[in-house]
C-alpha positions as CSV (number, residue, x, y, z in Angstrom):
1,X,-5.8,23.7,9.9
2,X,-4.5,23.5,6.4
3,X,-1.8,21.2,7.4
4,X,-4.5,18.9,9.0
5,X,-6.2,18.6,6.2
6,X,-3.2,18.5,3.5
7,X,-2.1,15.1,6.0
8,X,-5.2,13.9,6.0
9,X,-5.7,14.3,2.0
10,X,-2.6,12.4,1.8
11,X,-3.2,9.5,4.0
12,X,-6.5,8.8,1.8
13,X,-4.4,8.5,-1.5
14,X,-1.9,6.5,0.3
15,X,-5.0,4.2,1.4
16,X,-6.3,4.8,-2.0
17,X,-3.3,3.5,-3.7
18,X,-2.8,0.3,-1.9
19,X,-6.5,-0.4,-3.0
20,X,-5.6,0.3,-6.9
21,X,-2.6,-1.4,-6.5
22,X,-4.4,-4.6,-4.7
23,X,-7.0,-4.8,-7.8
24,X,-4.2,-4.9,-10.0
25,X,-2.8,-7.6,-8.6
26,X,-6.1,-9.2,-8.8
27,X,-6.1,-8.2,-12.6
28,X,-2.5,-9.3,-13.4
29,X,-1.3,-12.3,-11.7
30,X,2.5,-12.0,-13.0
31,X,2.9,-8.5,-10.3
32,X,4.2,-10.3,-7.3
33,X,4.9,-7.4,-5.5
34,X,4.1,-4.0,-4.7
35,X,4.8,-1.6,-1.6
36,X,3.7,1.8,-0.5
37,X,5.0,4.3,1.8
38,X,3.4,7.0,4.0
39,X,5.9,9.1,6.4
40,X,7.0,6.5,8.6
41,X,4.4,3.7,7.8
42,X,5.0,0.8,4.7
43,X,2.4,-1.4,3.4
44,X,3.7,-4.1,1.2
45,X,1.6,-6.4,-1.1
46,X,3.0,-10.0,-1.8
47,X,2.6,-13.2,-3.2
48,X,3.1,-16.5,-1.9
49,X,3.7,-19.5,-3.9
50,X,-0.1,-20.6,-4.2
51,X,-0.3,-16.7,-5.7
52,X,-2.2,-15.6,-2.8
53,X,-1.9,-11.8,-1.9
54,X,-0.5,-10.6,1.5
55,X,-0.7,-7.5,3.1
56,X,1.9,-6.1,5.7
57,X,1.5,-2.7,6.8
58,X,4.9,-1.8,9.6
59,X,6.6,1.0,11.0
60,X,9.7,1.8,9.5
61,X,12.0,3.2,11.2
62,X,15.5,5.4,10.4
């Protein structure tokens, strides 16, 4: 049960932190990307050249 819950507490930073990082790119235009990793999962926040802010969340494999 502890292992649930320690996997679960870690996907909600991992959620958490994408969300922070999103508002920061809100907040400072010059970050044009950030990314963020959860075992086997990467979410990636870009910018395009109109400075609009993309998500892709993929599977990454070994």
């Amino acid at each position: 049960m502890k292992k649930r819950q320690k996997k679960k507490q870690a996907y909600k930073n991992y959620i958490q932190a994408i969300f922070e990082g999103y508002e920061t790119m809100l907040e400072n235009p010059d970050v044009q990307e950030l990314v963020f990793t959860y075992l086997k999962e990467e979410t990636r926040l870009t910018r395009d050249e109109q400075k609009q802010i993309h998500f892709l969340t993929r599977d990454v494999t070994a």
